[in-house]
N, C-alpha and C positions, 0 to 999 in steps of 0.2 A: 477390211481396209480401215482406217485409221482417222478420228476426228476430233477436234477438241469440244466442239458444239453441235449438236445435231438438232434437225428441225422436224416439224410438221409432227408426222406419227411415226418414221424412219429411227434409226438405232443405228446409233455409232459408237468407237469407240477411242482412248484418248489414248495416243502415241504414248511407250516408253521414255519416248526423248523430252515431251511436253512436261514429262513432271521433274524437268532438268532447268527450270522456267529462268529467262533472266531474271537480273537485279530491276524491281520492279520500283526501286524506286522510294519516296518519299508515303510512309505508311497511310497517313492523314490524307491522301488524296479518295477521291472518290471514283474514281475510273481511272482505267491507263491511257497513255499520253496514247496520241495514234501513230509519234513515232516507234515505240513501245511496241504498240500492237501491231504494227506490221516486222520489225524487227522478229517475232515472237511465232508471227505467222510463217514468215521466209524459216525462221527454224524447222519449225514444223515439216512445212513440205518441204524441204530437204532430206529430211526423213522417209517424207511419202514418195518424191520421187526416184527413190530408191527400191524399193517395192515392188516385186514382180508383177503387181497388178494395178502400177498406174503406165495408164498407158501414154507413153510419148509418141502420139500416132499424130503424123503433122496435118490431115485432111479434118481429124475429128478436132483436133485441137483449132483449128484455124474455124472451122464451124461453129463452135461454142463460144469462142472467142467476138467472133464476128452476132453473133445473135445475142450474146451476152452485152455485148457494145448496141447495140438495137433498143435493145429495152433498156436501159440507162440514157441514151438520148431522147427516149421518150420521156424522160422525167430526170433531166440535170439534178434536177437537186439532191438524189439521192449519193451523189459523192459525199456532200454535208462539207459539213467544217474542215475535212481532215482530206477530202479531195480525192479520194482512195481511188487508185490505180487498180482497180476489177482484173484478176485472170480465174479463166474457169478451165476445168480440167477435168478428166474422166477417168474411174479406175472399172476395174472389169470385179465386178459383180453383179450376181444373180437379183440382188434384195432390191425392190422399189425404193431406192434413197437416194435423198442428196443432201449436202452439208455447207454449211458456213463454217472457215477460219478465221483466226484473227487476222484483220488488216485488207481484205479484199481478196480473197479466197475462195473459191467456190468451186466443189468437186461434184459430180453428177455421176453416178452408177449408172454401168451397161443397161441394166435389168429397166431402168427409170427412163433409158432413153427408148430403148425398147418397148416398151407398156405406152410410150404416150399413143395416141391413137392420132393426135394434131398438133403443128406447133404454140398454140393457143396451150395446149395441153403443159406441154415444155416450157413456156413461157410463164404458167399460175404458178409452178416450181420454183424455175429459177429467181422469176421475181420475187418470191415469196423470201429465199435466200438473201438474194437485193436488200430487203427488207430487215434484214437480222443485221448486216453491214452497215447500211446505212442509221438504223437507230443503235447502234454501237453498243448493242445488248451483251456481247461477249465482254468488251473491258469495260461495261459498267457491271457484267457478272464476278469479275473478278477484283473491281474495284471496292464491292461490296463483302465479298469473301476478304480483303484483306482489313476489314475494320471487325472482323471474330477470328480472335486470336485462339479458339479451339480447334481448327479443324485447317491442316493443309489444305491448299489448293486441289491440286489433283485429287486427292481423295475425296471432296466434297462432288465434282467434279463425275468422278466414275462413279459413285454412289448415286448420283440425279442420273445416269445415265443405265446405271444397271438396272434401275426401278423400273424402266420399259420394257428390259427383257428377261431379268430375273428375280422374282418375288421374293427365292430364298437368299440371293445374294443383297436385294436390296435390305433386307428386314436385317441381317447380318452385320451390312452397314450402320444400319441406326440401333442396333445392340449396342455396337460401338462406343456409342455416348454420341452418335453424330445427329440424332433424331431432330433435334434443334435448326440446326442449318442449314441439313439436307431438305427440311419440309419449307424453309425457306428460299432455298434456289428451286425447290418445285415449283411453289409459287410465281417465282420470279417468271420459270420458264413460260408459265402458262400464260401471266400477261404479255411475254416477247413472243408466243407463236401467236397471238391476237392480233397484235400489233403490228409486226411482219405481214399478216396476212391483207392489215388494210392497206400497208406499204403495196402489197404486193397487187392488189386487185388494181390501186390506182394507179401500177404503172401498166396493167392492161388495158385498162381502159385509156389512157393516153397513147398506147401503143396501137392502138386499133385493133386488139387483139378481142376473140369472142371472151367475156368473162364467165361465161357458162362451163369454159374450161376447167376452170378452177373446181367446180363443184363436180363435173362429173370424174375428172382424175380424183381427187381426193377419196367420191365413192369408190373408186376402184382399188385404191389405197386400202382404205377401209376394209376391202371385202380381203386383199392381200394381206394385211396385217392383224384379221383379228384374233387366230389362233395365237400372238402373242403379245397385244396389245389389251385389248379392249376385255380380257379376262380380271386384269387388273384392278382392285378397288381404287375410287377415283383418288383418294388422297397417295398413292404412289407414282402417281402418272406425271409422267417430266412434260406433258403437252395434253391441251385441250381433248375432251374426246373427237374425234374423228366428226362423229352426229352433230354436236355443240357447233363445231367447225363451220360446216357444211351449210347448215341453218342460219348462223351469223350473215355468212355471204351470201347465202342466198336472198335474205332481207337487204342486205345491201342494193343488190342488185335486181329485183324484183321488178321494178317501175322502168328497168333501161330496157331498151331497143335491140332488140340479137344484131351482131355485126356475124356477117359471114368473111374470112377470112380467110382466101387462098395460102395453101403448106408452099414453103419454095422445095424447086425439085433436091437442095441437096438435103432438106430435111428428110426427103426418101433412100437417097442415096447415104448417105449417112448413117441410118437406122440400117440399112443393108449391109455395110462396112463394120460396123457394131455388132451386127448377129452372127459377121464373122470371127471377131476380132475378142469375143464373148467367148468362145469355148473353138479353139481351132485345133482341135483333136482331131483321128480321123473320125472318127461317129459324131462327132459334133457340126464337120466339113458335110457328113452325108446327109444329117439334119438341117442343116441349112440349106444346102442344095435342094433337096425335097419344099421346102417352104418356099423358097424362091421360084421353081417350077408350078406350086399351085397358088403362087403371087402373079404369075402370066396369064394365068387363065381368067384374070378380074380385067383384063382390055384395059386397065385404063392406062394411059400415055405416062403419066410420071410412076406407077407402078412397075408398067413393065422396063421401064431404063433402071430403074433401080434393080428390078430382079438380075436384068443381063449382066449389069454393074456387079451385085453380088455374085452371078456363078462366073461372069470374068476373075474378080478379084479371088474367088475358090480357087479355080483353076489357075493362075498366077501363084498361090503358097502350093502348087502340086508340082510346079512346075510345066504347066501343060500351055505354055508360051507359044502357042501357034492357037491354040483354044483360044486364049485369053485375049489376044490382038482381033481375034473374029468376034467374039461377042463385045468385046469395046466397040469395036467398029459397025456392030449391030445398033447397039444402044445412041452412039451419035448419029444413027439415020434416024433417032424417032425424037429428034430435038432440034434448036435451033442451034447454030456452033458458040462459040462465046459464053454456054451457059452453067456448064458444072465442072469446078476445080475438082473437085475430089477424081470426076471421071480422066479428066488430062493430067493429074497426076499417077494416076494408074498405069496409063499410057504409057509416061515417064518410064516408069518404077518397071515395067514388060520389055520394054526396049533394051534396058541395062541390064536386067538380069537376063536376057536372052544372049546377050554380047552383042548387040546393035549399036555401035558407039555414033554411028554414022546417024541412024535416026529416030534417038533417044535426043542429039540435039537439035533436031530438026523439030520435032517433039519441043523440046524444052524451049527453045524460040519459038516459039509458036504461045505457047502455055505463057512464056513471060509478056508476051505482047497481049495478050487477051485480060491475064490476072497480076498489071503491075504490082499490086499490093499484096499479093501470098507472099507469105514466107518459106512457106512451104515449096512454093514453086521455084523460087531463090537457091534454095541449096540443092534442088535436082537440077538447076541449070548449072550450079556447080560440079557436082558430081557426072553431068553429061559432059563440062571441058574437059576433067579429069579421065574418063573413059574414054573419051576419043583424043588424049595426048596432048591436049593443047595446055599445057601445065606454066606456060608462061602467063597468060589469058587469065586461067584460073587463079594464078596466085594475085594479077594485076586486081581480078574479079573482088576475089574471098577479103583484098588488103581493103578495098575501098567498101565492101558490106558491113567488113568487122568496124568499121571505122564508127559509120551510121547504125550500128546493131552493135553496142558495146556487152549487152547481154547475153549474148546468143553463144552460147559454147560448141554448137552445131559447125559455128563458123567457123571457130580455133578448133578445132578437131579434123576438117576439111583441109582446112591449112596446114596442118601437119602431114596431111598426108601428102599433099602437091610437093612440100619443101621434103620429103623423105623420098619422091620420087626424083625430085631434085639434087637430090644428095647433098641436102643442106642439113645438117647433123645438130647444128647448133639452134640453128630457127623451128627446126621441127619439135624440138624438145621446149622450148620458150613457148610454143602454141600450144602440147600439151599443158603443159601449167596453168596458160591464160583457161583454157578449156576444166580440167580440171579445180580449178579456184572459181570458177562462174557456178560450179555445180556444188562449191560447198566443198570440197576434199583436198584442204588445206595442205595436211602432211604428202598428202602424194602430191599435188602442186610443186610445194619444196623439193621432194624427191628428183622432180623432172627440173628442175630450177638447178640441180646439181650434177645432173649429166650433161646438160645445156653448158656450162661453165666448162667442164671439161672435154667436150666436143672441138677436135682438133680445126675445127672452122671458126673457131668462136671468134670474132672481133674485138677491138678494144670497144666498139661502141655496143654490142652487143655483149659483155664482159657489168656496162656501166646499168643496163638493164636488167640485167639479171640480181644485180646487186639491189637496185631500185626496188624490185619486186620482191626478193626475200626479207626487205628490210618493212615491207610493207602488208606479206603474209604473214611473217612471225609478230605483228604487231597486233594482226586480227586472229590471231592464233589464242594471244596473249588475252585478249578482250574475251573470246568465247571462252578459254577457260572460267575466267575473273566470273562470266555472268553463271557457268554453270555450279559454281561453286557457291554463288551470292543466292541461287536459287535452289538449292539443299535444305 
């Protein structure tokens, strides 16, 4: 997977498209504006979430989301000057990592959610992440790289980053002639993962979270990364040693108080959906299944809903939709109702794929009156009007979401489909565009922006919008060229 910054003792690596970088601007500055940095960030993952391995999964996303929002209300301040609008996201990989982008970014590996043992655990992480965002370590990294006119961006860049994972790539790099710069963004890194980390500890301890987390994940890191970490002599290392780390906060924390801190159940739930959602092969399906099966046998109450959860949701990608409706329904007798989205989105998700249109929306009103605020749960009440025929309803529905949720390409893609079951030719094709242009894919935007016109339904006032909109893609069309040519 793909990063432009990576933290802690993790290895990432920097997109093709990042060393496409905009026009950054007035040289003499000393950091990028934060409109900059988030423009730069949105490139970025547009990229990533193209990638067969990030995952657009709405239960895991609304999770991260929502605990990523937790620990930033534990500590306001960390938006800073620039206010940054936080999404966090997750791609499927095996490696104990997680990453800061520019602009409020923050991606978390399978393997990483997986390994936490707590969400304290999850929390010393992402905070830590928090923490690289909020002291604006990335565009003062490159605010700094643009006042040494010897070395590109990107190349300085994947050079501080190869040096974690490859000795002979990094030494290669500063043959180069980049020795100079490269030992300087080392440096830089090792005071930003210090830094972040005191970022990070104090927004667990404002969170009420145990800070012991921090140290014993990190050991665990440690023990996971040292075969390609900790071999390294210290002058190539893009980040503190691991030991240095550990020791730091642990002196920090030393004189405080153990908080014990209950996991919420979807944090189990979640980590179960994950270990699916991580390798969904068939031996990877039997793997999990087996783990989940000696996950029941530990009695305890949020384990075993999570296990039922996981071999329901197995048995759902088998298609074994008589399975799956009984162990969901097992798991909601060992809980209180009202408690876990992820599990009534499953529910959802069993209903429709079984051809239950009757009570998938029964399901789905229920789900929305319990979790007004998913979004996730939004678009299956969507796609349950759509399945059970009420495509007036729907489109009444998706017009007034898309309204309130100007972002959400989920929504113009729903829409398109109610207005194509509708036989509305012209609007179905204006929704792909909208959908398409939210994700970034400008030219196919326009494409559908041009069957939309010739669509023998098209209106004069839907004639005046389509014109509206091409005049307004091709404009952003024009800009992202301008920037990727300004950044060459």
């Amino acid at each position: 997977m793909t990063a432009l910054f990576a933290s802690s003792a993790f290895i990432a690596v920097l997109p093709a498209s990042a060393q496409n970088l905009p026009n950054l601007g007035d040289t003499a500055r000393e950091e990028l504006s934060p409109v900059m940095e988030r423009r730069l960030g949105e490139q970025i993952m547009r990229d990533i979430r193209r990638n067969r391995d990030y995952l657009e999964d709405a239960p895991v996303l609304e999770y991260l989301n929502n605990f990523g929002a937790s620990l930033i209300a534990a500590r306001p301040e960390v938006r800073g000057e620039a206010d940054y609008d936080f999404f966090f996201f997750a791609v499927r990989d095996p490696m104990l990592n997680a990453f800061a982008l520019p602009g409020g970014f923050i991606g978390v590996h399978s393997g990483l959610l997986l390994a936490a043992q707590s969400e304290s655990e999850l929390a010393s992480v992402v905070a830590h992440e928090i923490g690289h965002v909020s002291q604006r370590h990335i565009a003062r990294m490159i605010g700094n790289q643009k006042q040494d006119a010897l070395i590109p961006l990107a190349s300085m860049i994947l050079g501080a980053l190869a040096a974690s994972s490859s000795p002979d790539l990094a030494a290669a790099t500063i043959m180069g002639g980049q020795g100079v710069a490269l030992q300087r963004q080392l440096n830089f890194s090792r005071d930003a993962e210090r830094e972040a980390d005191r970022v990070g500890l104090q927004i667990l301890q404002e969170g009420g979270f145990d800070t012991s987390g921090m140290t014993a994940f990190f050991g665990r890191i440690q023990t996971a990364s040292r075969a390609y970490n900790d071999s390294l002599p210290a002058y190539l290392r893009s980040h503190p040693m691991t030991t240095e780390r550990i020791a730091d906060i642990q002196a920090r924390t030393r004189n405080q108080r153990y908080k014990q801190r209950a996991d919420s159940l979807d944090f189990h739930v979640i980590r179960a959906r994950m270990r699916v959602l991580q390798d969904s092969s068939a031996q990877g399906l039997r793997e999990a299944a087996l783990a989940f099966d000696s996950q029941l046998q530990q009695k305890s109450r949020p384990q075993s809903i999570a296990a039922k959860y996981g071999l329901a949701y197995i048995a759902f990608r088998q298609g074994a939709y008589d399975k799956a409706t009984a162990l969901v329904q097992e798991a909601r007798a060992l809980m209180p109702p009202n408690k876990s989205m992820p599990l009534a989105s499953l529910g959802i998700d069993i209903r429709l794929n079984a051809n239950q249109p009757g009570e998938a929306l029964k399901e789905a009103e229920l789900a929305r009156s319990q979790f007004p605020m998913s979004r996730g749960i939004a678009h299956q009440y969507a796609d349950a009007l759509i399945a059970a025929g009420r495509h007036a309803d729907a489109e009444r529905y998706l017009r007034d979401q898309a309204q309130l949720y100007r972002q959400e390409p989920q929504l113009q893609e729903r829409l398109a489909k109610v207005y194509a079951a509708q036989g509305k030719q012209s609007l179905q094709h204006l929704a792909l565009a909208e959908s398409y242009a939210l994700r970034g894919s400008l030219p196919a935007a326009l494409d559908q922006l041009s069957i939309a016109r010739r669509a023998p339904d098209a209106s004069f006032f839907d004639q005046s919008v389509i014109e509206s909109r091409e005049k307004e893609f091709q404009a952003r069309m024009r800009e992202e060229i301008k920037e990727r040519q300004a950044g060459r």
